[in-house]
DRENPA-3360 file (N, C-alpha, C; in nm, 2 decimals, always signed):
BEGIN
1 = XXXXXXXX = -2.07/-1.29/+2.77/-2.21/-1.28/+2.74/-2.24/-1.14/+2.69 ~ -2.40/-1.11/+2.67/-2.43/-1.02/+2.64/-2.47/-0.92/+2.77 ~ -2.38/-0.85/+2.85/-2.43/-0.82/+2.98/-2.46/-0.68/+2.94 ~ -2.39/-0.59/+2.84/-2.39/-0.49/+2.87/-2.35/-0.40/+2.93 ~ -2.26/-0.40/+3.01/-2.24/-0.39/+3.16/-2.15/-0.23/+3.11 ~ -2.09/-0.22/+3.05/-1.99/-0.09/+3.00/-2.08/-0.02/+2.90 ~ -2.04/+0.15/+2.96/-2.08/+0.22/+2.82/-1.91/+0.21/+2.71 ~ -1.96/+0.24/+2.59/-1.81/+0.25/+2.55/-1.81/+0.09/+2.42;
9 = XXXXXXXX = -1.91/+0.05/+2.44/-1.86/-0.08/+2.34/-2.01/-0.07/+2.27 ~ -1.95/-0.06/+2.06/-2.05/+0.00/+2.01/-2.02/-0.13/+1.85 ~ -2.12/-0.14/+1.79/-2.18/-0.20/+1.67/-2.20/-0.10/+1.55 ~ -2.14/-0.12/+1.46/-2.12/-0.12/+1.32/-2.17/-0.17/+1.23 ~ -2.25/-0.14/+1.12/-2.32/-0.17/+1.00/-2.35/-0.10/+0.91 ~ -2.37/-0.16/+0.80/-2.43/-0.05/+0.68/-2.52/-0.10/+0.64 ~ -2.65/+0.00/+0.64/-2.78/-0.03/+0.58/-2.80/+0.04/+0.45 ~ -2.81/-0.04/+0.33/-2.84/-0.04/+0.18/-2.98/-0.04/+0.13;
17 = XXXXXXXX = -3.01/+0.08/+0.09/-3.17/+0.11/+0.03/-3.20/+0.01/-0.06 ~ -3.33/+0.04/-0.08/-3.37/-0.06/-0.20/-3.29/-0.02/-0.33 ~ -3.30/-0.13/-0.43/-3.23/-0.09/-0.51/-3.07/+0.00/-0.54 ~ -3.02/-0.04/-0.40/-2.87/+0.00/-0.36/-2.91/+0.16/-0.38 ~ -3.01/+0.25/-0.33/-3.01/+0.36/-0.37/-3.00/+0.42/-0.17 ~ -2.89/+0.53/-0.16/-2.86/+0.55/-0.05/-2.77/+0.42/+0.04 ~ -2.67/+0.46/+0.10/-2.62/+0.44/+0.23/-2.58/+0.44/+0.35 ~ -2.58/+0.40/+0.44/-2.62/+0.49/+0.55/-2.52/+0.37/+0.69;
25 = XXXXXXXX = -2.43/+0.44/+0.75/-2.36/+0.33/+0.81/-2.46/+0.38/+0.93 ~ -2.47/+0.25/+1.07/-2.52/+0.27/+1.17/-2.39/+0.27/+1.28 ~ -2.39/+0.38/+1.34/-2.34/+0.28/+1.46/-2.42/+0.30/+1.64 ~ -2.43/+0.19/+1.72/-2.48/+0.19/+1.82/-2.40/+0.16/+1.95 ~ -2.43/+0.22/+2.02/-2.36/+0.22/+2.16/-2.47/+0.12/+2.22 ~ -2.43/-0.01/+2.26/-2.50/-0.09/+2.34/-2.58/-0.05/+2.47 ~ -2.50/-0.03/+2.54/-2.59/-0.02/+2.64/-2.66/+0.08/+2.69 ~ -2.64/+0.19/+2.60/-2.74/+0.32/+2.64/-2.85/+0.33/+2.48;
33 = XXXXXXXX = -2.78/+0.27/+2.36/-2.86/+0.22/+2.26/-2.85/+0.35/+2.19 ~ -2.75/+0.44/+2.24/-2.78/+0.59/+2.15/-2.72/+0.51/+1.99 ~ -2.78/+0.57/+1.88/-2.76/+0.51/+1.78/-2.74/+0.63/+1.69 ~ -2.59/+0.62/+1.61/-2.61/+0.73/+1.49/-2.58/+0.70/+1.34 ~ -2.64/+0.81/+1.28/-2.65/+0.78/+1.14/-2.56/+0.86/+1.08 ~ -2.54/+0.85/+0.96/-2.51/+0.96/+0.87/-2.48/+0.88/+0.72 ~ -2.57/+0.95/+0.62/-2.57/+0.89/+0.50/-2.44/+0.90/+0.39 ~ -2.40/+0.81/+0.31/-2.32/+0.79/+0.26/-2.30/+0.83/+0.13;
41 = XXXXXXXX = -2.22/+0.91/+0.05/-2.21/+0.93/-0.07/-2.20/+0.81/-0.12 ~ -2.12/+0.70/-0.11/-2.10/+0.55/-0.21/-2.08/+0.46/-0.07 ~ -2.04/+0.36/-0.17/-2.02/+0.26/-0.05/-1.87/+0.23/-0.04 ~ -1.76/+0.30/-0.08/-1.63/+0.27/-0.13/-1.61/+0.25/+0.06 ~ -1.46/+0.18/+0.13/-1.43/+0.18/+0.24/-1.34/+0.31/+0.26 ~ -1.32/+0.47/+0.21/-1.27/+0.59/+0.23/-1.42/+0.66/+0.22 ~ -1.48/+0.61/+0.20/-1.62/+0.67/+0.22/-1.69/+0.64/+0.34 ~ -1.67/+0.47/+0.38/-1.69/+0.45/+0.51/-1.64/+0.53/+0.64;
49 = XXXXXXXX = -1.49/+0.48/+0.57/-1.39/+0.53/+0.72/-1.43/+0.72/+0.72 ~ -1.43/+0.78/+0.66/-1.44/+0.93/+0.64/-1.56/+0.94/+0.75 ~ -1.68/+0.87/+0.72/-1.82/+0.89/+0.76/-1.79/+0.83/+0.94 ~ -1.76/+0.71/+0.97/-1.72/+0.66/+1.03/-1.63/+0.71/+1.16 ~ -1.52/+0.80/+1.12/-1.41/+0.87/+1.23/-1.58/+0.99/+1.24 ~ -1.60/+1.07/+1.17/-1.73/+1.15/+1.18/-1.80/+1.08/+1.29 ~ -1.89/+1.01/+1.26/-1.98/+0.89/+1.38/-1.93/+0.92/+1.53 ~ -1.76/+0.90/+1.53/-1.71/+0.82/+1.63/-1.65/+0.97/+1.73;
57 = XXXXXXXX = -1.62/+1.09/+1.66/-1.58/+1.18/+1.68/-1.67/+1.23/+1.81 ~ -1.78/+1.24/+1.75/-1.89/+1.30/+1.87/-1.86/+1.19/+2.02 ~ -1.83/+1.08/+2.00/-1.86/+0.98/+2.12/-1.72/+0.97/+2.15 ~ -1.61/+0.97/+2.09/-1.45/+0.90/+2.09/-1.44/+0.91/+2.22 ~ -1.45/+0.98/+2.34/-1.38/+1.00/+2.46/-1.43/+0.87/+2.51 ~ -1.54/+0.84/+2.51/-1.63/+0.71/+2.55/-1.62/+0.58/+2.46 ~ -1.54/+0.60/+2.40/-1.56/+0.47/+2.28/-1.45/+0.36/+2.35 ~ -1.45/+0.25/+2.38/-1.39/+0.15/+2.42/-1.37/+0.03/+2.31;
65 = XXXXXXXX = -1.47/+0.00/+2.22/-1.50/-0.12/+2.12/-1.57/-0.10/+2.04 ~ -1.52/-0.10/+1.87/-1.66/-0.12/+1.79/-1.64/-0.21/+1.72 ~ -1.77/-0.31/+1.68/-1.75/-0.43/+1.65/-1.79/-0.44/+1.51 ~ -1.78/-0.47/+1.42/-1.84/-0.47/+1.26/-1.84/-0.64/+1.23 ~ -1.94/-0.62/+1.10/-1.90/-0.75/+1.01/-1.80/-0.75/+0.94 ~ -1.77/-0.81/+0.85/-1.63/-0.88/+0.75/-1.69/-0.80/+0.63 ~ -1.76/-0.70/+0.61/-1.83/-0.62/+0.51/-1.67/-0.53/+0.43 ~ -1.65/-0.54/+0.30/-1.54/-0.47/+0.25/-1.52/-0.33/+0.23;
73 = XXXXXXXX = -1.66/-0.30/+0.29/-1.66/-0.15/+0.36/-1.53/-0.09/+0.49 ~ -1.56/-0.17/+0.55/-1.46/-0.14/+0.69/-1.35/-0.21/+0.67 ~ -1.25/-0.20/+0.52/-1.16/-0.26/+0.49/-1.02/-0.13/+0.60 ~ -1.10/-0.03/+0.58/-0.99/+0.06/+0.68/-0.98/+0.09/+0.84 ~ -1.03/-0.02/+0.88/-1.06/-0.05/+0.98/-0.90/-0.01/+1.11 ~ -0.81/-0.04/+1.06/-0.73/+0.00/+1.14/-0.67/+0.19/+1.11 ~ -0.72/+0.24/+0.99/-0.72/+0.37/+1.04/-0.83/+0.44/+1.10 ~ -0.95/+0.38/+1.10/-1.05/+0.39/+1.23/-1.00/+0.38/+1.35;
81 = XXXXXXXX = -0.95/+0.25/+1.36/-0.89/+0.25/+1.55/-0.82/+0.33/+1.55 ~ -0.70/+0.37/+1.46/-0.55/+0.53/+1.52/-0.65/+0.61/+1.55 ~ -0.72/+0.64/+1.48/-0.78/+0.79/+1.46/-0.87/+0.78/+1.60 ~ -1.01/+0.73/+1.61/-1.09/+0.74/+1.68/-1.03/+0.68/+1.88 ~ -0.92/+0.58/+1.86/-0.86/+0.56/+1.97/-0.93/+0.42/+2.04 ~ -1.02/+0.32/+1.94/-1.06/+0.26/+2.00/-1.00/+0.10/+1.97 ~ -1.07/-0.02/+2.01/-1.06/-0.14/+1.92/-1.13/-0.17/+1.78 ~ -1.09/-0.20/+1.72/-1.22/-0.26/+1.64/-1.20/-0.42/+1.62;
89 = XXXXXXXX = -1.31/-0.48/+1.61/-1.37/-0.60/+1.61/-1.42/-0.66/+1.48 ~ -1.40/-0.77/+1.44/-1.51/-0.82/+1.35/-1.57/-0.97/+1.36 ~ -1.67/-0.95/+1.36/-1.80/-1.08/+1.36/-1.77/-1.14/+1.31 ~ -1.81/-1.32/+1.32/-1.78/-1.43/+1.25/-1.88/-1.45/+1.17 ~ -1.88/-1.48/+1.02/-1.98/-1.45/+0.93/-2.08/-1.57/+1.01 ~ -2.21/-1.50/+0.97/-2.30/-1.58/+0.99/-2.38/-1.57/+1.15 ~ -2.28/-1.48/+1.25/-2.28/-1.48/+1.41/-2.40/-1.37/+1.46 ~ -2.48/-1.38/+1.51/-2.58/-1.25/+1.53/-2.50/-1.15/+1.69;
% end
């Protein structure tokens, strides 16, 4: 379920301005809700993952799980996990 119960398990997304102008990946740590940004030069997935190990750097000691969508951003998803040391996850389309 959604208990929350651990710090260390965190959500992944990317929010796209109007008119695809700006990118900006989120990520969130559940259960204390700390949430960080940092804007994206493109949306390529070496633009993700770059921004992404960044994100995850400040928290990694604490990182246990980050979960994403099937978005072809986070296509480098497994040099996120080496690097930052954690799991990564992906949602079943359509799953909130």
């Amino acid at each position: 379920g959604d208990q929350r119960s651990r710090y260390g398990d965190c959500e992944i997304d990317t929010i796209i301005g109007a008119y695809c102008h700006g990118v900006l990946p989120s990520l969130v740590e559940r259960k204390s809700q700390l949430c960080l940004i940092e804007r994206l030069a493109n949306k390529s997935a070496q633009e993700e993952e770059r921004t992404t190990i960044n994100l995850l750097d400040s928290i990694k000691a604490k990182v246990h799980i980050v979960t994403s969508d099937n978005g072809k951003e986070f296509a480098k998803h497994e040099f996120i996990a080496k690097k930052s040391g954690c799991i990564v996850f992906f949602l079943h389309s359509y799953a909130s």
